[in-house]
C-alpha positions as CSV (number, residue, x, y, z in Angstrom):
1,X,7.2,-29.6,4.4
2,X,5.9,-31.0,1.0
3,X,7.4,-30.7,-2.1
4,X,5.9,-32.0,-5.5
5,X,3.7,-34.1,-3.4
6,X,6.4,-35.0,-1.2
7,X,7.3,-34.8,2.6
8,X,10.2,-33.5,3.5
9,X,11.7,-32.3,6.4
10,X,12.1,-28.1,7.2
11,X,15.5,-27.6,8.5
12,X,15.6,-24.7,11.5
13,X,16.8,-21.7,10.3
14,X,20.0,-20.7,12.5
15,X,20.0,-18.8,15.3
16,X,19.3,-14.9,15.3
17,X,22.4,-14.6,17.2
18,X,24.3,-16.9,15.1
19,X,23.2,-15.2,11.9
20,X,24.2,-11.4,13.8
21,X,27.6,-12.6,14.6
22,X,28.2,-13.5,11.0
23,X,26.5,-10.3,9.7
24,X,29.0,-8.3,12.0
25,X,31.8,-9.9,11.0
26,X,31.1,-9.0,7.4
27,X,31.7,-12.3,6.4
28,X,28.5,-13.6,5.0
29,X,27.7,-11.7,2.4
30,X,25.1,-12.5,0.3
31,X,24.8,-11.1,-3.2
32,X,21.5,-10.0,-4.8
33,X,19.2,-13.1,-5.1
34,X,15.7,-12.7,-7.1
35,X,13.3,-15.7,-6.8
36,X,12.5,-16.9,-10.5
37,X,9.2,-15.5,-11.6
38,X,7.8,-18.8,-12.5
39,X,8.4,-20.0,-9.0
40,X,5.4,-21.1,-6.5
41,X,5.7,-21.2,-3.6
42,X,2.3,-22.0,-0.8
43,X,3.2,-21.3,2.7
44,X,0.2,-23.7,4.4
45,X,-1.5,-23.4,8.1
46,X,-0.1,-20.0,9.1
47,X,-2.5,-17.4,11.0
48,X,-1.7,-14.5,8.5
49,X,-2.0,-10.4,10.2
50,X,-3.2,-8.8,6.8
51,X,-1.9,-5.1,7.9
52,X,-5.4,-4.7,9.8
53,X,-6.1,-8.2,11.5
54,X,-5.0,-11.7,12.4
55,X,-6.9,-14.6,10.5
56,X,-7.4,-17.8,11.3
57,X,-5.3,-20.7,9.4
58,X,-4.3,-19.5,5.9
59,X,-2.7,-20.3,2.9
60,X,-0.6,-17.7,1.0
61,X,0.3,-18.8,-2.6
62,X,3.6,-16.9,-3.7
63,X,4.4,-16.4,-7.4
64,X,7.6,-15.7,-8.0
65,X,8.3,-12.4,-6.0
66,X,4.9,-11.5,-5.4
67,X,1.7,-12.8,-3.5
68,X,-0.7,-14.3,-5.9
69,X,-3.5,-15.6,-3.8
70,X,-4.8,-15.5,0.3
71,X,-7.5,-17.5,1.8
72,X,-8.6,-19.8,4.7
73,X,-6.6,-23.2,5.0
74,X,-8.0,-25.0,2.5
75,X,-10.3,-22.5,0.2
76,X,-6.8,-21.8,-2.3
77,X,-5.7,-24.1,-4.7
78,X,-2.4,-25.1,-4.3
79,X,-0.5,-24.6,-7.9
80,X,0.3,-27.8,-9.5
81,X,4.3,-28.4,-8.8
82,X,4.0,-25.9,-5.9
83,X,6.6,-25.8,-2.7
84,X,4.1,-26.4,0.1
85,X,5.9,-24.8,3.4
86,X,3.7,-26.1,6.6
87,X,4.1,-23.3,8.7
88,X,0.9,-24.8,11.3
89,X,1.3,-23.0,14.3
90,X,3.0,-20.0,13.4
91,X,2.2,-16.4,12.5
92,X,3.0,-14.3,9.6
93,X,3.7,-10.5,9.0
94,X,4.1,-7.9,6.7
95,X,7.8,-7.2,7.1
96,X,8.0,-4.1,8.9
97,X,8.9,-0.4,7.1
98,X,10.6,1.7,9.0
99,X,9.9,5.3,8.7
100,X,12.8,7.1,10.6
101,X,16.3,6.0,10.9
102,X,19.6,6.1,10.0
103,X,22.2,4.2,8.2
104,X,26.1,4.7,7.7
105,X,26.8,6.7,11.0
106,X,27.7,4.5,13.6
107,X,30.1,1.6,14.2
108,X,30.5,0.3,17.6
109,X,30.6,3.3,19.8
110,X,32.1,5.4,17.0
111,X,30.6,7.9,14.8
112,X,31.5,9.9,11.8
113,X,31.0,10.4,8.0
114,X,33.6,7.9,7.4
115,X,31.3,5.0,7.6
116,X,29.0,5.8,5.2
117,X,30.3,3.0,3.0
118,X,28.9,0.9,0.5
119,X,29.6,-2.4,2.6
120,X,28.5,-0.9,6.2
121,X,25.3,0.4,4.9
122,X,24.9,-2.9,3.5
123,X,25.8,-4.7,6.6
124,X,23.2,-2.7,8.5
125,X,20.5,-2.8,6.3
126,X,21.3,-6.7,5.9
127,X,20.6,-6.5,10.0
128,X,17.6,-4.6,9.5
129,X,16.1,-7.7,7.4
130,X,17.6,-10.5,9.7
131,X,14.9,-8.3,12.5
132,X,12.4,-8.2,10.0
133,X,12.3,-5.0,8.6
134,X,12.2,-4.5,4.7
135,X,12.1,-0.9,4.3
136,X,14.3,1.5,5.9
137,X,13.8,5.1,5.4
138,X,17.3,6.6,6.4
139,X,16.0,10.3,7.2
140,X,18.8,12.5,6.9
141,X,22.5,12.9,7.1
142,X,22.9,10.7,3.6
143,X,26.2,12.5,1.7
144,X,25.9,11.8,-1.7
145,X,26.7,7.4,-2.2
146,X,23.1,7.9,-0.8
147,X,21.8,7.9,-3.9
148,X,23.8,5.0,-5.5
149,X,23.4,3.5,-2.9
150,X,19.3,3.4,-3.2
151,X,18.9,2.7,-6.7
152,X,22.0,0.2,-6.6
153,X,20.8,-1.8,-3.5
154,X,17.1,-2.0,-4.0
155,X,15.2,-4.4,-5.8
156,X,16.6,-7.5,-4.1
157,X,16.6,-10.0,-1.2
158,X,20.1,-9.1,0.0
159,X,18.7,-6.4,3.0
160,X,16.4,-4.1,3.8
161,X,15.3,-1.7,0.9
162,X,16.8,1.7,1.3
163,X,15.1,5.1,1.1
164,X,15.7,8.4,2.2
165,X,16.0,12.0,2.9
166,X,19.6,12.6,1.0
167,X,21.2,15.6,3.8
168,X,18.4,17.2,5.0
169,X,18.5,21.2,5.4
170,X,19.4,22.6,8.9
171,X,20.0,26.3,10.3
172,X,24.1,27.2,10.2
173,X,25.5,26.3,13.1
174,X,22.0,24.4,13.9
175,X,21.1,20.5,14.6
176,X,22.3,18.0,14.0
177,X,25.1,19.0,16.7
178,X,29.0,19.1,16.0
179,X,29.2,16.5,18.5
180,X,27.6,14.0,15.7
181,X,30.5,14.3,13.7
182,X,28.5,15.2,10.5
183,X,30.4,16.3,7.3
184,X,29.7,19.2,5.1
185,X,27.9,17.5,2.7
186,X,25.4,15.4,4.9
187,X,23.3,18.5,6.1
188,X,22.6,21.4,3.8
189,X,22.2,24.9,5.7
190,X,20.6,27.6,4.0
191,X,20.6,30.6,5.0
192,X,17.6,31.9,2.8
193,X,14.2,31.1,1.9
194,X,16.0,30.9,-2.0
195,X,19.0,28.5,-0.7
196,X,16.5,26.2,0.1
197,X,14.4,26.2,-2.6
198,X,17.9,25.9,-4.6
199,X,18.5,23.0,-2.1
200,X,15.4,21.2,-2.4
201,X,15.4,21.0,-6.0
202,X,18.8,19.1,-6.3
203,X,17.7,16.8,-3.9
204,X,14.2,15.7,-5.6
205,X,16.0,15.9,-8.8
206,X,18.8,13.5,-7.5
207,X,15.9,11.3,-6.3
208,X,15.6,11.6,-2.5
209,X,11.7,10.2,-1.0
210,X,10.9,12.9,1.5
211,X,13.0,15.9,2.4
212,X,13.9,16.6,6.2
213,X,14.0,19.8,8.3
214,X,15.6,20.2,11.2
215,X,13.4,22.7,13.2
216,X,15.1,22.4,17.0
217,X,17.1,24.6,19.4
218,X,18.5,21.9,21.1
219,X,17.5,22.9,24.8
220,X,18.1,26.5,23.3
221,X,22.0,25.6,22.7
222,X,21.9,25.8,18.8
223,X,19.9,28.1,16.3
224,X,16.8,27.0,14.6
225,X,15.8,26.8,11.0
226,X,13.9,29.9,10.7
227,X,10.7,30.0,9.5
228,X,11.2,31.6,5.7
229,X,13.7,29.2,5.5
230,X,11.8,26.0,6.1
231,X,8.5,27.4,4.8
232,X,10.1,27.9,1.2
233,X,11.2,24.3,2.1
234,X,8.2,23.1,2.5
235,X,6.5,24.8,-0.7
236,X,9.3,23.7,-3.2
237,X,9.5,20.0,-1.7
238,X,5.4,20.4,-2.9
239,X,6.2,21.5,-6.3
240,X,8.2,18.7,-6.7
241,X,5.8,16.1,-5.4
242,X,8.1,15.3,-2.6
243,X,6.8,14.8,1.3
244,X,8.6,17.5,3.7
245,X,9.1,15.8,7.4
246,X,10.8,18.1,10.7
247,X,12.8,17.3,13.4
248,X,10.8,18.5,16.5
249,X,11.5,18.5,20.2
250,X,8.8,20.9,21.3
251,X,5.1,21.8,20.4
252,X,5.6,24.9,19.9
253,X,7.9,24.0,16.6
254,X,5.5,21.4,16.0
255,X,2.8,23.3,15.7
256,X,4.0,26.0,13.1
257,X,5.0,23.3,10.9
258,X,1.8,21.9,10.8
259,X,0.5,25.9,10.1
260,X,3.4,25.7,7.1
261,X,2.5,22.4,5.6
262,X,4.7,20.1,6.9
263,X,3.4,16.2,6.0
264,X,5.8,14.3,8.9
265,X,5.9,15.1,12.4
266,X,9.3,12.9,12.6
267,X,9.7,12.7,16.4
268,X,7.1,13.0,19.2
269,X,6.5,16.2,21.1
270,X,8.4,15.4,24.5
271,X,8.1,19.1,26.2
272,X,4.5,19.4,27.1
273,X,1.1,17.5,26.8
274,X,-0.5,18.0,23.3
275,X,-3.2,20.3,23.0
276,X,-7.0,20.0,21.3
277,X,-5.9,22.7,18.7
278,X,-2.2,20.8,17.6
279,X,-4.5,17.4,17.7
280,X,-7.2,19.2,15.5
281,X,-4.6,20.1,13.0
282,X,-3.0,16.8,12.1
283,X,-6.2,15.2,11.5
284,X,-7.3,17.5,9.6
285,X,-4.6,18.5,7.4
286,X,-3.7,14.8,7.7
287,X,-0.2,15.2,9.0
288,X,1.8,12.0,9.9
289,X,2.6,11.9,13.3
290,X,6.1,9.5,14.4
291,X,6.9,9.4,18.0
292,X,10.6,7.2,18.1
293,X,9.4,7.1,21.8
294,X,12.6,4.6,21.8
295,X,15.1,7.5,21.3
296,X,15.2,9.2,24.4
297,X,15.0,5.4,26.3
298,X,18.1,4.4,24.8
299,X,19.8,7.4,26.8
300,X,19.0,5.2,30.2
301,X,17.8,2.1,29.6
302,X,20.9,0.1,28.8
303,X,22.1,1.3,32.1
304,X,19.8,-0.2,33.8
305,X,20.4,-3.6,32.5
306,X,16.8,-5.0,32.3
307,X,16.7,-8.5,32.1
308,X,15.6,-8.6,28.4
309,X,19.6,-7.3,27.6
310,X,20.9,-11.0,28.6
311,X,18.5,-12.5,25.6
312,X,19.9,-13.7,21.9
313,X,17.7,-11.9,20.2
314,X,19.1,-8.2,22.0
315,X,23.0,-9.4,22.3
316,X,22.7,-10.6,18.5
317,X,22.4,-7.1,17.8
318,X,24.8,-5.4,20.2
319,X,28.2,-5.0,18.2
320,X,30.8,-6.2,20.7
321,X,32.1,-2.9,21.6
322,X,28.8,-1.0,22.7
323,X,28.2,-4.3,24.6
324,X,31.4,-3.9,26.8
325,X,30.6,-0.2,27.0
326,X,26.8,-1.8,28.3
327,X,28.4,-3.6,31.0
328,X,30.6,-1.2,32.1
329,X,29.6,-0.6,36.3
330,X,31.2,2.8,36.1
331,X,29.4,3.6,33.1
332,X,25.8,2.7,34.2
333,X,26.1,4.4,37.7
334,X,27.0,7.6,36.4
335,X,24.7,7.6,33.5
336,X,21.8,6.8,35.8
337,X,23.2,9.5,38.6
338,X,23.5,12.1,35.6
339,X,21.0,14.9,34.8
340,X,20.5,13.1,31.5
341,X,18.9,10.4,32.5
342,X,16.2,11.9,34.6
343,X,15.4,14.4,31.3
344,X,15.2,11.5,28.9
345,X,12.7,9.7,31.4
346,X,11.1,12.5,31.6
347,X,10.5,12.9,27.9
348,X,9.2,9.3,27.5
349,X,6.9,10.2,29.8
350,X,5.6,13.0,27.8
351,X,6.1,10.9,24.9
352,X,4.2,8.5,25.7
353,X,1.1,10.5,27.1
354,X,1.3,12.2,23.7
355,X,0.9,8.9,21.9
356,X,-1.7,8.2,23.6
357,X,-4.0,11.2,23.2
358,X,-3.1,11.6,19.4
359,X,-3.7,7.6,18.8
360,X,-7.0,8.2,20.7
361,X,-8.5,11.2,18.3
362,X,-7.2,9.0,15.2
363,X,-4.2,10.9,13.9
364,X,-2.5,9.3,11.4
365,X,0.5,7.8,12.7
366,X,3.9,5.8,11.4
367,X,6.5,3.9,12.7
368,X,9.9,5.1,13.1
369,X,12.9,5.0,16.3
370,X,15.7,6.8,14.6
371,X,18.2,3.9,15.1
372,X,21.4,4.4,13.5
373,X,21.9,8.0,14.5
374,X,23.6,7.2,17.6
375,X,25.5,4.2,18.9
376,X,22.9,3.0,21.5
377,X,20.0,3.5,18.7
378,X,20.5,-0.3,17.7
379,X,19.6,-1.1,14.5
380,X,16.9,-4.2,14.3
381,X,16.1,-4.1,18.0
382,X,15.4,-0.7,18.7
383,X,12.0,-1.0,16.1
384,X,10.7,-4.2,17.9
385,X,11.4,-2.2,21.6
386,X,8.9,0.8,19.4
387,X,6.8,-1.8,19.7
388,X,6.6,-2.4,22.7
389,X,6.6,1.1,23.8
390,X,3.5,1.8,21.4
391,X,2.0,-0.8,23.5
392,X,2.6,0.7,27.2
393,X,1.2,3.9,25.6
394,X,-2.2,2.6,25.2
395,X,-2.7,0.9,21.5
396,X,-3.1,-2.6,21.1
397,X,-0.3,-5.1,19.5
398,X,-2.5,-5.4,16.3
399,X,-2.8,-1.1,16.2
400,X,1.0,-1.1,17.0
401,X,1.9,-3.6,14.3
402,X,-0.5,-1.6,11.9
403,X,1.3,1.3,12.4
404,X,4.7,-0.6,11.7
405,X,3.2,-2.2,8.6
406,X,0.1,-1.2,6.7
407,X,0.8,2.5,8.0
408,X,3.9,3.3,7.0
409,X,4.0,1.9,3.5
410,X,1.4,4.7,3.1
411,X,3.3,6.9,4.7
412,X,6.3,6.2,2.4
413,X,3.7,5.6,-0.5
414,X,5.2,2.3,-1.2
415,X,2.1,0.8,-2.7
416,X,3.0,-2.8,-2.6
417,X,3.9,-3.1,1.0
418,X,2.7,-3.4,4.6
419,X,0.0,-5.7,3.4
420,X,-0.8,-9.6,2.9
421,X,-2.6,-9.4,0.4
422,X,-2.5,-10.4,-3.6
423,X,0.1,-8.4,-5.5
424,X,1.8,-7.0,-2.8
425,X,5.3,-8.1,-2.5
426,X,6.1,-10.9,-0.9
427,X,8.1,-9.5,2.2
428,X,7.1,-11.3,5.1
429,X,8.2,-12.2,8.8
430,X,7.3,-15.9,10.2
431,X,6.9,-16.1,13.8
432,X,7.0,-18.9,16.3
433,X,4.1,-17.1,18.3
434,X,1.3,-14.9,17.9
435,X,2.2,-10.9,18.4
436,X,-1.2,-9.8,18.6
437,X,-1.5,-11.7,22.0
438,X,1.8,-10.3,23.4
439,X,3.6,-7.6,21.0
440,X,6.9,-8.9,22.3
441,X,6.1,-12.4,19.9
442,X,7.5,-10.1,17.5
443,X,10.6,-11.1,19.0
444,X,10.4,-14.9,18.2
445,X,11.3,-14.7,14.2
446,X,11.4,-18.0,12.4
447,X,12.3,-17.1,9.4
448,X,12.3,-13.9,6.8
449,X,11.0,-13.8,3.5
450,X,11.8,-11.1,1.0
451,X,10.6,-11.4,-2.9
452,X,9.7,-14.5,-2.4
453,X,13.0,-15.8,-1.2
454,X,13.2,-17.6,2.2
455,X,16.4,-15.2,3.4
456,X,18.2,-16.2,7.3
């Protein structure tokens, strides 16, 4: 590295495993850091993916907490007094956003309203940034430190941004399950078409970013959200200039949200194949489309131990608890001999297919995995595994990592995101390899910068 003119050596960041452990252990704590304004800082030799394509060797100039210039190695003036980082070799990213997920349910292999906390919503977002995600958009069951919590807790370098959906409406009785262990005030449950509208006005006027329906039976175990309900939903979140995004299972649901103006598909259709008519729809009406193909493989996958669960970057994010419970022989033959498991393959499947065709006809899609809303939904890995699973379904490692970056900062309408580009924020993931060769470089993080802080 140079400095003022100066070489000087870059000291490795730690290990990701190292940095997990000490994250878990809710010992290393770092308060709010903001890099001064007056800062530069010139990260030198990088191949940069913009949000749409990988360059060749670049130089990004950082001002303060903002990117302030982009070019080919060499073409941008490096700022007199500038921090040169030589980062030859390595590739940088728009950190990702994360459309759909959770924060403050789990611990370990526990759930329960009790830790919604200010420090373990902290903790967890502070893993979310130590995988390289900078905006987290926690969908649902958020009582109210939710919105403390987001105004407190963004607008530094000390973890992942926070955003969300406040509760969320669902039908009495309805989804989310009892078995979640959800209190009374994490879901709202209406039980008219004015309830909700009551409902939906609190939230946007307590400052939520998207309201979320439930719309799904459970396999036909729980009532739905019925239509007047979530269709007066839907029209009030509009009069309040608020996004309205469902829980889906089945097309069927699917498809009369998008008839009722729904703007987020939140999960992917995992009954049936898609049809021309439901694919017609979303583009037209230009309806996001989020498949958290990762949910339903978290229900087997652990259980059958693949290789990749023995690496650092996994483990480091495997609280020691759920990791016993992953090792567990007893465990992983009955969860692979159960009826589960075969249903939960079986909705990848259908997943994935669906992915496919709706990639193909150019519906707009985001990134999301719902980690956090159940113990094996691990927070930080399970959104590089997305990625990986967009990949088997048929787009490329530069369309997945669009959809992760550029995609859904639009789909969250934060405007100074997702991108590499001058006066976006300067959020960015380092990596030891190129991604757009193999998505699973995504994997090999270097280092994390948030606001123009270098954070490990």
């Amino acid at each position: 590295m140079t400095v003022n003119g100066c070489i000087e050596s870059v000291r490795p960041p730690p290990p990701l495993a190292a940095l997990l452990a000490c994250l878990l252990a809710a010992g290393c704590a770092h308060g709010p850091r903001a890099a001064d304004p007056a800062s530069r800082v010139v990260l030198d030799g990088a191949r940069v993916f913009d949000g749409e394509a990988l360059s060749g060797p670049a130089t990004v100039v950082l001002e303060g907490a903002y990117i302030r210039a982009v070019g080919p190695r060499g073409s941008v003036p490096v700022p007199s007094g500038a921090r040169v980082v030589d980062y030859t070799g390595k590739t940088i990213l728009p950190g990702l956003i994360v459309a759909h997920a959770h924060v403050g349910h789990t611990r370990g292999l526990e759930m329960g309203p009790e830790f919604y906390t200010r420090e373990l919503v902290a903790q967890q977002l502070d893993r979310y940034q130590a995988y390289g995600v900078v905006a987290v958009n926690s969908l649902g069951m958020n009582p109210p430190l939710f919105y403390t919590l987001r105004r407190e807790l963004n607008g530094h370098t000390s973890g992942a941004d926070l955003y969300g959906a406040g509760p969320g409406l669902g039908a009495p009785q309805g989804a989310p399950p009892p078995q979640m262990k959800i209190a009374d005030d994490q879901v709202a449950r209406p039980r008219t078409a004015e309830e909700a509208r009551a409902l939906v006005r609190d939230m946007a006027e307590r400052g939520v970013d998207m309201i979320k329906l439930w719309v799904d039976s459970l396999g036909g175990k729980q009532p739905k959200l019925a239509p007047a309900v979530y269709r007066a939903a839907i029209d009030e979140a509009h009069r309040n200039g608020v996004k309205a995004a469902a829980h889906i299972h089945d097309l069927e649901d699917a498809k009369a949200l998008a008839e009722a103006g729904i703007d987020v598909i939140a999960h992917g259709v995992r009954d049936q194949r898609v049809d021309d008519a439901f694919i017609q729809t979303l583009k037209e009406r230009g309806i996001w489309y989020i498949p958290t193909v990762q949910l339903d493989e978290a229900n087997y996958i652990y259980a059958e131990h693949p290789a990749w669960m023995n690496a650092p970057f996994f483990r480091a994010a495997v609280e020691p608890e759920l990791q016993r419970h992953f090792e567990d022989p007893t465990w992983q033959r009955e969860t692979l001999a159960g009826p589960e498991a075969a249903k939960a393959r079986q909705a990848v499947a259908v997943n994935l297919e669906n992915l496919r065709l709706l990639h193909e006809a150019g519906v707009k899609l985001g990134f999301g995995t719902d980690s956090g809303a159940l113990p094996q939904r691990i927070p930080g890995f399970a959104e590089h595994r997305e990625l990986e699973l967009m990949v088997q379904a048929g787009l490329t490692p530069a369309e997945a990592l669009r959809v992760a970056t550029r995609n859904s900062a639009e789909l969250l309408g934060l405007k100074d995101r997702g991108r590499i580009a001058p006066d976006m924020l300067a959020d960015l993931v380092v990596l030891d390899a190129d991604p757009t060769e193999d998505i699973r470089h995504t994997q090999r993080i270097h280092t994390v910068w948030r606001r123009g802080v270098e954070v490990r």
